[in-house]
Every structure is written in structure tokens, then in C-alpha cells.
C-alpha positions in Angstrom: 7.6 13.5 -8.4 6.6 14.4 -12.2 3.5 15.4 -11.9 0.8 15.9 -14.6 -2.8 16.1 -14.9 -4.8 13.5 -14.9 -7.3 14.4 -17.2 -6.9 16.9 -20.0 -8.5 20.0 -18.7 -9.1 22.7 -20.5 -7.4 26.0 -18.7 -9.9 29.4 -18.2 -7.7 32.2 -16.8 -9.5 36.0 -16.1 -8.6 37.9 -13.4 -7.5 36.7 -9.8 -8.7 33.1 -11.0 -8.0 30.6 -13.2 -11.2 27.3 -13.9 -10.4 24.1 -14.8 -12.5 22.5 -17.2 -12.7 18.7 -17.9 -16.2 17.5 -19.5 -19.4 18.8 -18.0 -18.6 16.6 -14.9 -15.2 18.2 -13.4 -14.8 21.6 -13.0 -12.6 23.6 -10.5 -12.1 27.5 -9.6 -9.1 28.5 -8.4 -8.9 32.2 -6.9 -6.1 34.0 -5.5 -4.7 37.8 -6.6 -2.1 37.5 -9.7 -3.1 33.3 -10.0 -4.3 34.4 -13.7 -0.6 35.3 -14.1 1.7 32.6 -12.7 -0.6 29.7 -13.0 -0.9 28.8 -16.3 2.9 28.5 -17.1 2.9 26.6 -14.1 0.3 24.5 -15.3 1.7 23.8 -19.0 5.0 23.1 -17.4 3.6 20.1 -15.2 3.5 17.4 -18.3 5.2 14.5 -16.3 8.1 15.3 -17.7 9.7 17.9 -15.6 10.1 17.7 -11.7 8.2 19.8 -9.6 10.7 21.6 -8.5 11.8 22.2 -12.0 8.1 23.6 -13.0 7.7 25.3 -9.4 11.1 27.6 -10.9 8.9 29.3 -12.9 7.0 31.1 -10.6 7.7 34.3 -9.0 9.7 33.9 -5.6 6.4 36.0 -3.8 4.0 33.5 -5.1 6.3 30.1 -5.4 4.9 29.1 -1.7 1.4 29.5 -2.9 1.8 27.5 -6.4 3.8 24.4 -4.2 0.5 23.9 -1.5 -1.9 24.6 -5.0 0.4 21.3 -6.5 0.4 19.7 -3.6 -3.6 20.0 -2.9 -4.5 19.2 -6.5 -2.3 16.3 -6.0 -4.3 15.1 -3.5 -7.5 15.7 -4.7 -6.3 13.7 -8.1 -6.4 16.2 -10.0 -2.2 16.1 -11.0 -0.7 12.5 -10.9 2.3 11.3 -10.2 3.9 10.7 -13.6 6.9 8.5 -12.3 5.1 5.1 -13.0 2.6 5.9 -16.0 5.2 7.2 -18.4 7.2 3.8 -17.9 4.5 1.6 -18.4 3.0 0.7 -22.3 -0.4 -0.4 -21.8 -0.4 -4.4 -22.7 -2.9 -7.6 -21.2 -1.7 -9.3 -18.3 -1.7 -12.7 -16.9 -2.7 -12.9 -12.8 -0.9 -15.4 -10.8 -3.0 -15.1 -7.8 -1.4 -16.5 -4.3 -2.4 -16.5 -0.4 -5.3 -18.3 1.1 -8.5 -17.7 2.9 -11.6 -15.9 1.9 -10.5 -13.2 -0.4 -8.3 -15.5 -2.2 -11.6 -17.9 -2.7 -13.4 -14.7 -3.9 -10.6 -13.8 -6.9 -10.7 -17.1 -7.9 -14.6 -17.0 -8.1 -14.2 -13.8 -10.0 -11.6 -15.1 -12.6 -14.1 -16.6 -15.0 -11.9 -15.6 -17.9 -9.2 -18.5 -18.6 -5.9 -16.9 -17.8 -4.2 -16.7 -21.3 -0.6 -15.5 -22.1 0.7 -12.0 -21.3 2.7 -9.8 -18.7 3.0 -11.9 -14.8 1.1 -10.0 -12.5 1.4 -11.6 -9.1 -1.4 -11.4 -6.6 -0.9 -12.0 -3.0 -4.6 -12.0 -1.6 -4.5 -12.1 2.7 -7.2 -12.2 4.9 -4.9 -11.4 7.9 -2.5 -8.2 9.2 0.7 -10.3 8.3 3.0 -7.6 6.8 6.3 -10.0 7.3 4.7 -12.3 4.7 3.6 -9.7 2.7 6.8 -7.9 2.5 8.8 -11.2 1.7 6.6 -12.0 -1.3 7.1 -8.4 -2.7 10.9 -8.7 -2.0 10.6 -11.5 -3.8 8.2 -10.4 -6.7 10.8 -7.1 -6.9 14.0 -9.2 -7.3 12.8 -11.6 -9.8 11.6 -8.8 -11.4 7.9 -9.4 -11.4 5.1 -7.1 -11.4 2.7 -7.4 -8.3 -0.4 -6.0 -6.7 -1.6 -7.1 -3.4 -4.8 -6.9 -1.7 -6.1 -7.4 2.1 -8.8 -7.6 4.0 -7.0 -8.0 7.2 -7.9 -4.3 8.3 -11.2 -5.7 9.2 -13.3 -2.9 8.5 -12.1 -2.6 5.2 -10.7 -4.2 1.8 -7.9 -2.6 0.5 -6.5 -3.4 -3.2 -2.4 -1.8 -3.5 -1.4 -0.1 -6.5 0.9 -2.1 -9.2 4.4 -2.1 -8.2 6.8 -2.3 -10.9 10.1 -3.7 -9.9 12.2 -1.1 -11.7 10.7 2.0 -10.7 7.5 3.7 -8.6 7.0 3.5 -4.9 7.0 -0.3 -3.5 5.5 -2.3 -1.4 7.4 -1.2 1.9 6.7 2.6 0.9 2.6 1.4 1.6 3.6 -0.4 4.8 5.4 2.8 5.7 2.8 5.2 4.6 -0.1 2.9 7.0 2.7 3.2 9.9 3.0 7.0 9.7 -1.0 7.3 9.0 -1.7 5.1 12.2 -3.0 6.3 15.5 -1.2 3.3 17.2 2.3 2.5 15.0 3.6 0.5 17.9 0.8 -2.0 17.4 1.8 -2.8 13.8 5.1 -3.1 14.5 4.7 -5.5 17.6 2.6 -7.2 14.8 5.5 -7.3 12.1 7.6 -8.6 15.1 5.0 -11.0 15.9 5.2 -12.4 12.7 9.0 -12.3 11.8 9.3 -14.7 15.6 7.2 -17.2 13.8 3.8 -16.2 15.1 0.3 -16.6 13.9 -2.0 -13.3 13.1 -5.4 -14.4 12.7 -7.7 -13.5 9.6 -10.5 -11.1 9.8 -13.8 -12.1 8.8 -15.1 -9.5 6.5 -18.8 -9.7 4.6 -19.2 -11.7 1.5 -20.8 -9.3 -0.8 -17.6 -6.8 0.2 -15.2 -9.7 -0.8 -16.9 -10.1 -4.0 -16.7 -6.1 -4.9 -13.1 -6.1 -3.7 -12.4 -8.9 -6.1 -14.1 -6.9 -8.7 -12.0 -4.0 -7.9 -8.6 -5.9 -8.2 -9.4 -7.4 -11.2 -11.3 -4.3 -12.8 -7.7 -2.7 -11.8 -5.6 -5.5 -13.4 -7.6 -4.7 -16.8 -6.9 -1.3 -16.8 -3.0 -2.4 -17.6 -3.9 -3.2 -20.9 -5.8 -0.1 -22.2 -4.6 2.9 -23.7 -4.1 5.7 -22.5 -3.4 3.8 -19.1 -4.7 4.8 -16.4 -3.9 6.5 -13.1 -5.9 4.0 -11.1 -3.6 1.7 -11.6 -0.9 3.3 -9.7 -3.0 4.1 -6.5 -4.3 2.0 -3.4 -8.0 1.5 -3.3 -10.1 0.9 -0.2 -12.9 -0.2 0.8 -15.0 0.6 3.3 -17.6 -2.4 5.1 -19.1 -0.1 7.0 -20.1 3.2 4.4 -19.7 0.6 1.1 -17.8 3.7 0.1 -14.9 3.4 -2.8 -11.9 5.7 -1.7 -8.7 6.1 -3.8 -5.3 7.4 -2.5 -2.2 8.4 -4.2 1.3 6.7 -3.1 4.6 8.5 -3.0 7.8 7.3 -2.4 9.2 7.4 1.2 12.3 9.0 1.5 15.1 6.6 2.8 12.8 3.5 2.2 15.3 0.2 1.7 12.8 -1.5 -0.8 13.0 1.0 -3.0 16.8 1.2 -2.4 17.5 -2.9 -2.6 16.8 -1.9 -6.4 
């Protein structure tokens, strides 16, 4: 990971803390003895350029354990990005090729009142069901013919969820997310008697999910697809979005690559 921040905030360092400053909205205060000191080196040298382990080597041994769970919580509060995808990505328009059936599908199609002119292919596989065998053979397939794709799912039931781009060439792919939901769930086994469910030639049923929350998760896959073609581009591409039916709440999540993950190796 090259991580950088996402916004340009403005760094205030005094004594045993250090405030980040972006706009009147976002501001954080970070305290701890001697941050003041090591930080903002630190802080300069994540530019999405270096690795972290290359800007972590300039702090102080005593402190280095302190500044890696800092990174690693401001990483997951958005506040650094992963620069692995932005940096290889100029912003330009793009052209959806939507795919899949069912209700969500029907709702992108709805949405898409803008006639589809030329551009970058960005596939769309829209399901309505927990099939991650047909999933992962589209995005195999999108991968190898070098295609840039996005795919979004209402199968969970209780929520919508709309993937980050994957770029064929680089990033985290479509098996790192299917990974990432198998080491987040409560019950992995069930997902992968599912996948195995699927790859024997069985049917997984779709979830019904409420029509107002298909229309906002079409909103928010094609509001995403937009966002390829401004500049500066932006981090939202490059994280999974869900949400919720219950709480109509909007979450965003960042994606790393899995260590060992074949799709990323079949590169």
C-alpha cells in the first residue's frame, strides 16, 4: 500500500499534538508525547508514492509502533487512501455495458437516461442473488480481456452493495472482495457451501429488496461511474459502497489486496 491523504489537509503541530485541518468541515486532533516531532515527516512522506514501510522508516524505532496503528486507523477512517489505483488511473468518460438480470439490473437501466456515447468499457454485472461463482467468472473474464468492471448486488438482502472499479492491470480484484466478505463473515462455511452450490450447477435465489433502495443504489453506481471522468479522481471510486435497507444509511469501506489471492496473481 502507497498511502496518501485523501484530502489536502493542512498540518498544525504544537506540543504532544498535531490537528489536521481540511475546510471548516474535517478536522482531527491527534495527541500523544513527541507526535509534534515524528509526525509530520511521517506525514509529508505518505504522498502515494512511497510504501508505507518506506515512510514508516522515518520514524524513531520507540515511536515506529505508534505511527504504523496512527496509519493504519486514519486509513480506516479515510482519512489516507490507498494510492495503488488512483495514481494509475487518468480521469476520462466512460461507457457502461451493464449485464445480469432481475430487479437491480431493471433499476440501472431506469437510471441510464443518458444515451451511452463512446468512451472507456466499464462492465456492470448487476445481481439480485448471492451467486459468487457467476460473479467471479464474469470478473475473470472482464480481467483477462482486459476490461474495466464494477459490480453491484443486492443479494445480501438487507443491503445493496456497489464494488469499487477493478482495473485489470493493477488494484485489488474482484476475488480480494469475495475474500475480504469471507474473513468479515460470522458464518464463512455458509458462503462457501453457497459458491459450491453454485459451481454444481445450482440455483441461489434473488432477494427481494425495496424499490426506493434499488433506485438509490442505481444512483450510487452510476454517480460512482461519473466520478471516473473528473479530475482530480476520486477515492470513491476505488472503495465498496453499501447500503443499508434497514438504517438508509450510506457506508463506504476501503479494499486491500489479499495476500496470496489467485485473481490478483492470474495477472
Amino acid at each position: 500500500m502507497r498511502p496518501r491523504p485523501a484530502l489536502p489537509f493542512t498540518l498544525l503541530a504544537e506540543p504532544g499534538v498535531v490537528r489536521l485541518v481540511a475546510g471548516e468541515d474535517l478536522r482531527f486532533a491527534l495527541r500523544s508525547p513527541g507526535i509534534d516531532v515524528w509526525l509530520p515527516p511521517l506525514w509529508h512522506a505518505l504522498d502515494g508514492r512511497r510504501s508505507l514501510e518506506e515512510a514508516l522508516a522515518l520514524v524513531p524505532d520507540p515511536e515506529r509502533g505508534d505511527a504504523r496503528a496512527l496509519v493504519e486507523q486514519l486509513v480506516g477512517e479515510r482519512v489516507l487512501v490507498g494510492a495503488e489505483v488512483e495514481l494509475g488511473v487518468s480521469p476520462e468518460p466512460h461507457r457502461l455495458v451493464v449485464e445480469g438480470e432481475g430487479a437491480l439490473r431493471r433499476a440501472v437501466d431506469r437510471a441510464l437516461v443518458m444515451p451511452q456515447g463512446s468512451g472507456v468499457e466499464l462492465r456492470v454485472l448487476c445481481q439480485d442473488e448471492l451467486d459468487d461463482h457467476r460473479a467471479l467468472i464474469w470478473a475473470e473474464r472482464s480481467r483477462d480481456e482486459g476490461a474495466r468492471h464494477l459490480w453491484a448486488s443486492v443479494g445480501p438482502g438487507s443491503r445493496a452493495l456497489i464494488s469499487p472499479v477493478f482495473l485489470p492491470e493493477e488494484g485489488p480484484c474482484f476475488a480480494c472482495l469475495i475474500g475480504a466478505f469471507r474473513l468479515l463473515s460470522p458464518a464463512p462455511e455458509v458462503r462457501d457451501a453457497l459458491l459450491a452450490h453454485a459451481r454444481a450447477g445450482g440455483t441461489v435465489l434473488p432477494m427481494p429488496f425495496p424499490p426506493h433502495g434499488l433506485g438509490v443504489a442505481a444512483g450510487l453506481l452510476l454517480w460512482k461511474a461519473s466520478l471516473l471522468a473528473v479530475q482530480p479522481l476520486a477515492p470513491a471510486c476505488f472503495v465498496l459502497h453499501s447500503l443499508e435497507a434497514r438504517t438508509l444509511e450510506v457506508a463506504s469501506h476501503p479494499l486491500a489486496s489479499l495476500e496470496g489471492c489467485a485473481g490478483c496473481a492470474a495477472r
